[in-house]
N, C-alpha and C positions, 0 to 999 in steps of 0.2 A: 504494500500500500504506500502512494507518496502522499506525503505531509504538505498540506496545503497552506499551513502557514509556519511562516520560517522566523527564525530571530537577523536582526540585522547584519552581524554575521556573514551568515549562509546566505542571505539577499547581495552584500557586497561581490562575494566570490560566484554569485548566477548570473549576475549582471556585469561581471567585470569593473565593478565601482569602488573605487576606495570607500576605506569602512567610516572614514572622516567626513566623506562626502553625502553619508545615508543618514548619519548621524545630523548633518548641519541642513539636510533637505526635512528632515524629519522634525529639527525644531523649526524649522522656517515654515511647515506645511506643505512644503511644494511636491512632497511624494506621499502617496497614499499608506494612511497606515493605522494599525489597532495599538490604543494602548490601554493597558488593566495595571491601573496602579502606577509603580515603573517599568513593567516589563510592556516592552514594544515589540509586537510581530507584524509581520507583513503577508498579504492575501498573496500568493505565488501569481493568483490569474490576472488577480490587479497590476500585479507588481509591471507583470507580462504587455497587459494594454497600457501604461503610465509607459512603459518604455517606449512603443509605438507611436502613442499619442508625442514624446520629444520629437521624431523625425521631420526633418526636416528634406524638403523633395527639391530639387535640383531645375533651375528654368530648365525649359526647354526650348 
């Protein structure tokens, strides 16, 4: 079974993001995320469309 929601962590190394980076989007808001208390996880599927929705598309 995969785990659908990850710790920050394991979100840095799926996405190739530095772990400082998930950390400063997460208190900024700018990436989707659960938090209970202080422990912060992240929806893998979200994680997944939050990276899509950055792309940026190239003129044509």
């Amino acid at each position: 079974m995969t785990k659908r929601y990850i710790l920050p962590q394991e979100l840095s190394e799926y996405l190739g993001i530095s772990l400082q980076a998930i950390y400063e989007w997460t208190s900024q808001k700018r990436i989707p995320h659960i938090k209970l208390g202080r422990l912060v996880k992240f929806d893998i599927i979200e994680g997944d469309r939050w990276l899509l929705s950055q792309r940026i598309e190239p003129y044509g």
